[in-house]
PLY file of the C-alpha trace (Angstrom):
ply
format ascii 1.0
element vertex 118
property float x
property float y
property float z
element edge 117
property int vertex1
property int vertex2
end_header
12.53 8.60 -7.72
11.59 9.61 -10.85
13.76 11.18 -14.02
12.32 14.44 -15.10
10.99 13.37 -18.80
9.57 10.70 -16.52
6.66 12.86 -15.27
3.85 13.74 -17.33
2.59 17.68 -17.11
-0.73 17.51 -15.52
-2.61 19.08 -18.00
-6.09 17.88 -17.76
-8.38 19.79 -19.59
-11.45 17.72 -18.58
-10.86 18.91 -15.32
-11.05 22.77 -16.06
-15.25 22.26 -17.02
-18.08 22.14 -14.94
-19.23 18.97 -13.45
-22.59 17.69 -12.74
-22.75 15.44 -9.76
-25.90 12.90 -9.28
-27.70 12.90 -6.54
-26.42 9.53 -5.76
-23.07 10.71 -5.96
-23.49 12.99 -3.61
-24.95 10.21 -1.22
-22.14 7.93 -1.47
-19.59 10.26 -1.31
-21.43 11.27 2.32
-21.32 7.74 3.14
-17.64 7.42 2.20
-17.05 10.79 4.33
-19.18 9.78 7.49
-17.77 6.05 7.35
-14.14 7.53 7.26
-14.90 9.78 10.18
-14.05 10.03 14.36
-11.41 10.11 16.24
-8.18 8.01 15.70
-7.04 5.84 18.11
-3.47 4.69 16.72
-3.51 2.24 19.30
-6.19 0.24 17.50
-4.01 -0.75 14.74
-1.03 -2.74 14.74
1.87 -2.97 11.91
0.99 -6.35 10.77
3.49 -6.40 7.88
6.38 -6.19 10.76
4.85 -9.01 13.03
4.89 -11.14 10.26
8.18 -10.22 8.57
9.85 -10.75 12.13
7.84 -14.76 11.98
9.12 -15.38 8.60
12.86 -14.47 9.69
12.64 -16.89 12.89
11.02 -19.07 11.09
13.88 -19.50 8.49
16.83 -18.34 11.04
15.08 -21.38 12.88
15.86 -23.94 9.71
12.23 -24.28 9.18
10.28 -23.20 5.69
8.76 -19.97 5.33
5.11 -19.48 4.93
2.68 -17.82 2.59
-0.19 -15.69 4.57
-3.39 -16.85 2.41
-6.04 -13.60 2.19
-9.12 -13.97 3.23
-11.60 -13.36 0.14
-14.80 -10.83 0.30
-18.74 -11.09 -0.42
-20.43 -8.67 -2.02
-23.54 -7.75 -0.22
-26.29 -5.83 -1.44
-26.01 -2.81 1.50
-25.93 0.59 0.93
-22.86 1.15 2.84
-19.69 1.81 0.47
-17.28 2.06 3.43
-15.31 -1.04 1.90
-15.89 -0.28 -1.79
-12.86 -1.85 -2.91
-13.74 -5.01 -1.71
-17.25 -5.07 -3.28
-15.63 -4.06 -6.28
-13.04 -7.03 -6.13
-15.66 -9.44 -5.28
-18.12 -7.67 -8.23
-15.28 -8.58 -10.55
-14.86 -11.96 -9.48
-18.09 -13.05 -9.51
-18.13 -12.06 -13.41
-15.42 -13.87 -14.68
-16.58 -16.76 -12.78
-19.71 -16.27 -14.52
-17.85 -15.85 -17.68
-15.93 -18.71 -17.46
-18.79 -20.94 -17.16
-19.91 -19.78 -20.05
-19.70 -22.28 -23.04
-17.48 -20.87 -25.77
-19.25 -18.84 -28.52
-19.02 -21.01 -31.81
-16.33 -20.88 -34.47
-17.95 -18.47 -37.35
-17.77 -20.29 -41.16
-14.88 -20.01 -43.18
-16.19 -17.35 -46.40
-15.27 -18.61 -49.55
-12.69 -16.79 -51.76
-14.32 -14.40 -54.45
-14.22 -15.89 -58.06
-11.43 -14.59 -60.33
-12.47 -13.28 -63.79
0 1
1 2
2 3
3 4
4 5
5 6
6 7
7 8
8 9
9 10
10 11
11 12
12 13
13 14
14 15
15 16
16 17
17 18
18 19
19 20
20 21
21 22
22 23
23 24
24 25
25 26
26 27
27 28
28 29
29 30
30 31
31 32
32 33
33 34
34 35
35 36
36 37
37 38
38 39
39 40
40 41
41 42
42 43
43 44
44 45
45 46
46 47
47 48
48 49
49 50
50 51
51 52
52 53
53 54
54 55
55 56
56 57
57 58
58 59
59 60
60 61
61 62
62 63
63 64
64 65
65 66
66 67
67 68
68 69
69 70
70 71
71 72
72 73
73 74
74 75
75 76
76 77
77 78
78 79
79 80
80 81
81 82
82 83
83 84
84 85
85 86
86 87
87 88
88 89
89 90
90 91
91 92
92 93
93 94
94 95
95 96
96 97
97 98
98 99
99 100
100 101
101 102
102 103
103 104
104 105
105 106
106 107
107 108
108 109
109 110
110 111
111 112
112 113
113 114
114 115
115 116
116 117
């Protein structure tokens, strides 16, 4: 919970103004939409934060060491389909500082001498 002079007032002017949206905006947001639509089947999904808070428990209750679950990491591919944005976006980030890192470090600019005194 939050303490009253916690919360900001949303005041948001920007949103009061007319927006433009892109063409391509449009697109991806129909992609997004039609991606994120049918009929849900709550049996397809299973709490896996439960299953493996319940192994961890036995697992220690049992003596043994706990474990850490290791994620697996995302491509970026070069579809049209934003349905898992988030992970093209982690993956887009990645890749840069990767690239950044290889990078050889820009060189140290020359010390400027001191003005002369009069």
């Amino acid at each position: 919970l939050l303490w009253p002079d916690e919360i900001r007032d949303p005041d948001f002017p920007a949103l009061d103004g007319k927006v433009e949206v892109k063409p391509a905006e449009l697109k991806m947001a129909g992609q997004v939409v039609d991606s994120m639509a049918g009929e849900f089947h709550p049996e397809q999904y299973t709490d896996t934060y439960t299953a493996h808070l319940r192994e961890l428990i036995e697992a220690k209750l049992a003596g043994g060491q706990g474990f850490t679950a290791v994620e697996k990491p995302t491509a970026l591919d070069d579809t049209d389909d934003v349905s898992d944005l988030l992970a093209k976006l982690e993956a887009s980030v990645r890749r840069r500082r990767e690239q950044s890192a290889a990078k050889t470090p820009a060189k140290k600019a020359r010390a400027r001498k001191a003005p002369a005194k009069n």
